[in-house]
C-alpha positions in Angstrom: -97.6 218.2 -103.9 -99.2 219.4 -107.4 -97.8 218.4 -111.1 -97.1 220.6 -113.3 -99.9 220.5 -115.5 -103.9 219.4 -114.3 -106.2 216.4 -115.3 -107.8 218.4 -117.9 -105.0 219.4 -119.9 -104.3 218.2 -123.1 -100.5 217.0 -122.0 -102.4 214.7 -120.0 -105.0 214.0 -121.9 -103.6 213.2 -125.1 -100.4 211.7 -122.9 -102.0 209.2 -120.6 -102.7 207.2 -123.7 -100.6 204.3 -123.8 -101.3 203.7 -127.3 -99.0 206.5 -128.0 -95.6 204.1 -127.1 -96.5 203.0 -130.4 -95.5 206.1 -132.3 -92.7 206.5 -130.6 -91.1 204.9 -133.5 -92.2 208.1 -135.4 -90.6 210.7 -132.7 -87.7 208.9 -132.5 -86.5 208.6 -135.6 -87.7 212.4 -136.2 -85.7 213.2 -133.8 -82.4 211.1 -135.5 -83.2 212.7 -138.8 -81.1 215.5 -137.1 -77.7 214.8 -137.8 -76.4 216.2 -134.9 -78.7 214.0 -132.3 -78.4 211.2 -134.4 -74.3 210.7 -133.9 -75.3 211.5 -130.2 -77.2 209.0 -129.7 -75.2 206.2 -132.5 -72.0 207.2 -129.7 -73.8 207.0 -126.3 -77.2 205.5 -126.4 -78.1 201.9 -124.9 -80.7 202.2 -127.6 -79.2 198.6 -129.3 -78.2 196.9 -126.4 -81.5 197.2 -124.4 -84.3 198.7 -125.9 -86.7 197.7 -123.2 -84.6 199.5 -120.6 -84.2 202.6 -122.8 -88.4 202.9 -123.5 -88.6 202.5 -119.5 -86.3 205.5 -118.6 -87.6 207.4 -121.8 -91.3 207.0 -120.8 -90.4 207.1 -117.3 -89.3 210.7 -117.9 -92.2 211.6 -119.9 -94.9 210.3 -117.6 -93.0 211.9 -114.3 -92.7 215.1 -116.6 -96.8 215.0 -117.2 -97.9 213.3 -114.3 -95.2 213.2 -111.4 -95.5 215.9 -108.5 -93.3 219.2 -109.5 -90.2 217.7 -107.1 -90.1 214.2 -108.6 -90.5 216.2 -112.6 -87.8 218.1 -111.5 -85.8 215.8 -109.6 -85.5 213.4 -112.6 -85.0 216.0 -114.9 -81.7 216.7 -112.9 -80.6 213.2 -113.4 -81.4 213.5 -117.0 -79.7 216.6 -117.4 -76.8 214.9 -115.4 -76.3 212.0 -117.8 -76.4 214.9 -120.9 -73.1 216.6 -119.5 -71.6 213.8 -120.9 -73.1 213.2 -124.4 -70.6 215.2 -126.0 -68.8 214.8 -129.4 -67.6 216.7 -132.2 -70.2 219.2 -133.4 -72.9 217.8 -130.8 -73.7 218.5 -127.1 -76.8 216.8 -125.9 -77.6 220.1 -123.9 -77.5 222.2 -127.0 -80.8 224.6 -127.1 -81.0 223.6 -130.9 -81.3 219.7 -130.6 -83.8 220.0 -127.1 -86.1 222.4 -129.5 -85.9 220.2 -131.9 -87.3 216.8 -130.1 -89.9 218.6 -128.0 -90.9 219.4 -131.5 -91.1 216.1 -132.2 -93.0 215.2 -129.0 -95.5 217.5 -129.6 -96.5 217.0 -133.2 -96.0 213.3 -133.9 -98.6 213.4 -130.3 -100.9 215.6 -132.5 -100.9 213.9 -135.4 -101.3 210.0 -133.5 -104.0 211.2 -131.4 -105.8 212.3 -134.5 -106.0 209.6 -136.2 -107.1 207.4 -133.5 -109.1 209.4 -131.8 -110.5 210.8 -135.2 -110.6 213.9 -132.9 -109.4 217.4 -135.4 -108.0 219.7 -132.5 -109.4 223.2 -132.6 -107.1 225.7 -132.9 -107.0 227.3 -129.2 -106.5 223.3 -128.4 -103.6 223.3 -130.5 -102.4 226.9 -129.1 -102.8 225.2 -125.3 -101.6 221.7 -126.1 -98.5 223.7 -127.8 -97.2 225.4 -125.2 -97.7 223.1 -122.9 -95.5 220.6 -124.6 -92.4 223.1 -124.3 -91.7 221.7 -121.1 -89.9 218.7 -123.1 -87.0 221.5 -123.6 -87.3 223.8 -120.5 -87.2 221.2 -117.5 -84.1 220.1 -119.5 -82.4 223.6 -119.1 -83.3 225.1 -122.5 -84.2 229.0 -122.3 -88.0 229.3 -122.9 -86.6 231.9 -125.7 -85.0 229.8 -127.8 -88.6 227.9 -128.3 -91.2 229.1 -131.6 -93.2 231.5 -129.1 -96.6 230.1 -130.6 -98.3 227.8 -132.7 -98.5 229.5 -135.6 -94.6 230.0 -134.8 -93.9 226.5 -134.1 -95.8 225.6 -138.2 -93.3 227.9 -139.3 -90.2 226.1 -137.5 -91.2 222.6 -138.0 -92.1 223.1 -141.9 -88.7 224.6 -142.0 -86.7 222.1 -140.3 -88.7 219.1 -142.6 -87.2 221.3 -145.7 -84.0 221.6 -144.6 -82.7 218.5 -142.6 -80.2 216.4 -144.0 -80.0 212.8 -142.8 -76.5 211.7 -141.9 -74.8 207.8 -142.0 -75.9 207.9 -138.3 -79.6 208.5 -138.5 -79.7 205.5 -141.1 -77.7 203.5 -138.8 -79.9 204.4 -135.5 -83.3 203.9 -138.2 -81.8 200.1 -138.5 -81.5 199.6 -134.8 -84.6 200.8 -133.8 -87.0 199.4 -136.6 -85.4 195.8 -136.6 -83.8 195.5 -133.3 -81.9 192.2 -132.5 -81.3 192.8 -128.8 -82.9 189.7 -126.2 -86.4 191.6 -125.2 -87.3 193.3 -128.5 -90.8 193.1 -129.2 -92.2 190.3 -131.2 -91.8 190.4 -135.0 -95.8 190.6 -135.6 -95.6 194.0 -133.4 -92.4 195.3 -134.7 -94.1 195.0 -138.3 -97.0 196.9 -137.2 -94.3 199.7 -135.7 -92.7 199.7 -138.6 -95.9 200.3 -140.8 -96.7 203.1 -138.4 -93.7 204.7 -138.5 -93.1 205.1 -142.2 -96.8 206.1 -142.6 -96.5 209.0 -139.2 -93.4 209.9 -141.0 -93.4 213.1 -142.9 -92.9 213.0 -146.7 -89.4 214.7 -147.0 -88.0 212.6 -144.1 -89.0 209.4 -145.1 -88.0 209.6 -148.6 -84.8 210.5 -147.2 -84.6 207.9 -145.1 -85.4 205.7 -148.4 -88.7 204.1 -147.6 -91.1 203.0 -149.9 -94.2 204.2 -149.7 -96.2 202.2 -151.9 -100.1 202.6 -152.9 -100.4 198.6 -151.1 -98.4 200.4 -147.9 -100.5 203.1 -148.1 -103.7 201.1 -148.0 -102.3 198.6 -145.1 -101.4 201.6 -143.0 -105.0 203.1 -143.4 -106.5 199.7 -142.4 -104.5 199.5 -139.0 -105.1 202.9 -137.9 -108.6 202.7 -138.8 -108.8 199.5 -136.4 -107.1 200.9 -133.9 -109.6 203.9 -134.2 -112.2 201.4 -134.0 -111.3 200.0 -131.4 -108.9 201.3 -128.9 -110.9 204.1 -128.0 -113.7 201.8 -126.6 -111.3 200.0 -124.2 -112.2 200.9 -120.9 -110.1 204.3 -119.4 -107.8 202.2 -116.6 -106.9 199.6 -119.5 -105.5 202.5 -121.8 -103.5 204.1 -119.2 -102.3 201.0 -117.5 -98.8 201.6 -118.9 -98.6 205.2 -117.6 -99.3 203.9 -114.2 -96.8 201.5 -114.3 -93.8 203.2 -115.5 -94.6 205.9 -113.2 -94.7 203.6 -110.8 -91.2 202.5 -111.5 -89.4 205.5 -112.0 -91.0 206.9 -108.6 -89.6 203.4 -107.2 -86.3 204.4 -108.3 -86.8 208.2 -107.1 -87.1 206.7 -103.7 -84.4 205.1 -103.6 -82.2 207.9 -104.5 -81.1 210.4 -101.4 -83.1 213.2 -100.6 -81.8 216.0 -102.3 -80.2 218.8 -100.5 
């Protein structure tokens, strides 16, 4: 069966990069910055107690959703969309069109902006027009009307630059910053990497957010955060293709592991 998307698409081609996980920091935590998602996922995510297994079923999703035949994208996106009915609390649903705008919004322009800088690759503006509406599939697999999305690019500018203006961050996006940046669960990564997440996050982080969530930004940070991604532009880009997409193929792997062992569908 086909994908949703082809090889040359820039879903695919900016998402088979595994050296995206590491901005996931960035999304994440973009994503928090809305109050509303943030006390969702304080109440009901594993995020604390296994970070390893919530990065497998988060990536899982995202690689199935780029990758993954149409019936296993839309299979998992069921289950997802299952385990949402009950992220409920006051003033937040997990389904609500608002929040699923929101962090494809996220998705899509923290991708941008990583690729970038590694890849030292300025997207054209049809690029960013394709790559755009592409990425709305974060929301709409999920159940979120396709009119409730910024219709284009230019559109989405307007949105996102509005939302950085206006977002307030709540006790709960601090608290979910704190869990994710300096993690104390058995499996976090090792504190050399979680450093160099850290560094990347607070420099991915747009100005408005991460004053608000009250870190420095220092000319010496500055300066260290130019050095890594400069050597990560340097040299990521020359590893050979099946090393950079290894972790795609292996989280797809395991999540169409687990597909299999659910029953068929009816």
């Amino acid at each position: 069966m086909t994908g949703l998307f082809h090889d040359d698409d820039l879903i695919r081609t900016v998402g088979r990069e595994g050296l995206l996980i590491a901005a996931g920091g960035a999304a994440s935590l973009l994503q928090t910055a809305h109050p509303q998602i943030a006390q969702g996922v304080h109440d009901h995510s594993y995020t604390a107690d296994d970070p390893a297994r919530r990065l497998r079923n988060t990536m899982g999703w995202l690689y199935t959703v780029q990758f993954g035949t149409r019936d296993e994208a839309e299979r998992l996106s069921a289950l997802v969309r299952r385990g949402h009915d009950s992220v409920t609390g006051p003033g937040y649903r997990a389904d609500d069109p608002e929040l699923q705008v929101w962090v494809a919004a996220t998705l899509f322009a923290v991708a941008v902006q990583f690729h970038q800088l590694v890849f030292r690759h300025a997207f054209a503006r049809p690029e960013l027009e394709a790559f755009y509406a592409q990425s709305k599939v974060y929301a709409t697999i999920l159940g979120c009307p396709e009119s409730r999305l910024p219709a284009t690019y230019l559109d989405f500018r307007a949105y996102y630059a509005g939302m950085l203006r206006t977002l307030r961050l709540s006790p709960a996006s601090h608290a979910v910053a704190r869990q994710v940046l300096y993690p104390t669960a058995p499996g976090s990564a090792p504190r050399p990497a979680l450093a160099a997440v850290r560094l990347l996050t607070t420099g991915l982080m747009p100005a408005p957010i991460r004053a608000q969530y009250g870190w420095s930004w220092t000319p010496a940070r500055q300066r260290r955060f130019r050095l890594l991604t400069s050597a990560l532009a340097a040299t990521y880009p020359r590893l050979p293709l099946h090393v950079r997409t290894s972790p795609r193929d292996r989280y797809l792997a395991s999540t169409r592991r687990m597909l299999a062992r659910l029953p068929a569908p009816r």
